[in-house]
Legacy VTK file of the C-alpha trace (Angstrom):
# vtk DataFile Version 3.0
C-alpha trace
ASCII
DATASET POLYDATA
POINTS 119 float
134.179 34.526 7.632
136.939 35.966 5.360
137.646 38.384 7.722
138.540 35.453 10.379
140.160 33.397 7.458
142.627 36.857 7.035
143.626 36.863 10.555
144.691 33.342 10.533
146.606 33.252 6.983
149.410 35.153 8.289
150.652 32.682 10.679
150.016 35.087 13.552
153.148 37.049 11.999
150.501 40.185 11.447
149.524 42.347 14.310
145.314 41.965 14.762
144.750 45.866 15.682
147.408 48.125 14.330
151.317 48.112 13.564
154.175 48.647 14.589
155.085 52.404 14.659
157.199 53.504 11.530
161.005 52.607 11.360
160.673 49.694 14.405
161.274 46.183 12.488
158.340 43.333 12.339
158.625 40.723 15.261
160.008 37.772 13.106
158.123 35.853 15.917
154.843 37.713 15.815
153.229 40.832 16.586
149.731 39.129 16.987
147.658 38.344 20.119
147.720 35.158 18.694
150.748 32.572 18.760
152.309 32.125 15.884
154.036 29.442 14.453
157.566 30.320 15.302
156.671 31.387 18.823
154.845 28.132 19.741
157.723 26.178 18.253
160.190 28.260 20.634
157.691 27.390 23.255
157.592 23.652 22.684
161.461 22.898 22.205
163.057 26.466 22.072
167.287 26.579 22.497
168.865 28.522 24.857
169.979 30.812 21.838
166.863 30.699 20.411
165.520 32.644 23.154
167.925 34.785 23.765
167.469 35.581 19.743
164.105 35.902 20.591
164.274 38.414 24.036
167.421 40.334 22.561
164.774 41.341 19.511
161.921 41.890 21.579
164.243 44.460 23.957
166.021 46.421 20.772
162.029 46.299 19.605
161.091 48.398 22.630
163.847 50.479 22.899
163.187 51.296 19.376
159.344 52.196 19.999
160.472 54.114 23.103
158.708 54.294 26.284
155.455 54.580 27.408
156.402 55.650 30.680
156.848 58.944 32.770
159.556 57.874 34.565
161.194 56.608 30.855
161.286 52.903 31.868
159.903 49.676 29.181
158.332 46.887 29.435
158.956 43.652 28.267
156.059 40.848 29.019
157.642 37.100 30.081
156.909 35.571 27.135
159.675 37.001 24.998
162.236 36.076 27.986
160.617 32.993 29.258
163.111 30.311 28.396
166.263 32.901 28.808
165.571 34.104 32.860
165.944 37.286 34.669
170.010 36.924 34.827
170.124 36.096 30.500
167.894 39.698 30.347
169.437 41.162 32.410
172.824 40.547 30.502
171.310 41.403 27.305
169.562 44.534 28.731
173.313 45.853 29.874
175.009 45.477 26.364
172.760 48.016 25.376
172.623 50.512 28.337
169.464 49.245 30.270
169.375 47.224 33.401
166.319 45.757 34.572
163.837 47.788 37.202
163.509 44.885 40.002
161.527 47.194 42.097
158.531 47.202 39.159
158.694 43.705 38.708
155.166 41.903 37.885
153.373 39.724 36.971
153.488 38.768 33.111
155.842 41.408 32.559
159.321 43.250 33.322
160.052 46.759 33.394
163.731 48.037 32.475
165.431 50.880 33.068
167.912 53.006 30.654
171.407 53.103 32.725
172.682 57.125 33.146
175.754 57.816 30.987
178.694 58.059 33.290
179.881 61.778 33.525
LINES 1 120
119 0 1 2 3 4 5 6 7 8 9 10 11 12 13 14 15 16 17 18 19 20 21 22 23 24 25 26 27 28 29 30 31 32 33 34 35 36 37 38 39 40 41 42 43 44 45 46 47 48 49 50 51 52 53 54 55 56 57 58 59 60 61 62 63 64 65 66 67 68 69 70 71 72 73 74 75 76 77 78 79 80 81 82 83 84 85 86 87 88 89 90 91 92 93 94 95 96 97 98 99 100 101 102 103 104 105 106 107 108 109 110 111 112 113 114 115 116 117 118
């Protein structure tokens, strides 16, 4: 019973299995499999800047942890870009040298792709 209690004190903030790899910065929304607080309030009556907060975190996150990939391409799932679209990643993605990977769209998730350095 403690052991549940322990999962649910930290407001879903703390990841369930594991953490994040050293030197990539805690999800102020959560790391959990579980919502937490924050998240479910962006859910229920997020802002436009709010989410894009929330997605421009979750992509400097990934880039951060580095892919997982052969081909070198992340993925992001929806629910960090939910309330922001395709177009408001897709912006955010370019500022930092990705651009989104329409071709591996699916569902619950979207891959990006790091944009070649022009020679």
């Amino acid at each position: 019973m403690a052991m549940v209690a322990s999962l649910f004190a930290g407001g879903g903030g703390t990841p369930l299995f594991g953490s994040a790899p050293k030197g990539v910065p805690k999800d102020p929304y959560g790391d959990s499999v579980l919502l937490s607080r924050r998240q479910y309030q962006l859910e229920l009556n997020g802002t436009p800047e709010q989410w894009r907060e929330r997605a421009g975190f979750a992509l400097r996150r990934a880039i951060a942890q580095g892919s997982q990939d052969p081909d070198g391409t992340i993925s992001l799932p929806v629910s960090v870009y939910r309330g922001l679209g395709l177009e408001g990643l897709d912006e955010l993605a370019g500022a930092l040298g990705w651009r989104l990977d329409r071709e591996r769209l699916r569902f619950g998730a979207m891959a990006l792709k790091q944009v070649s350095a022009p020679h």
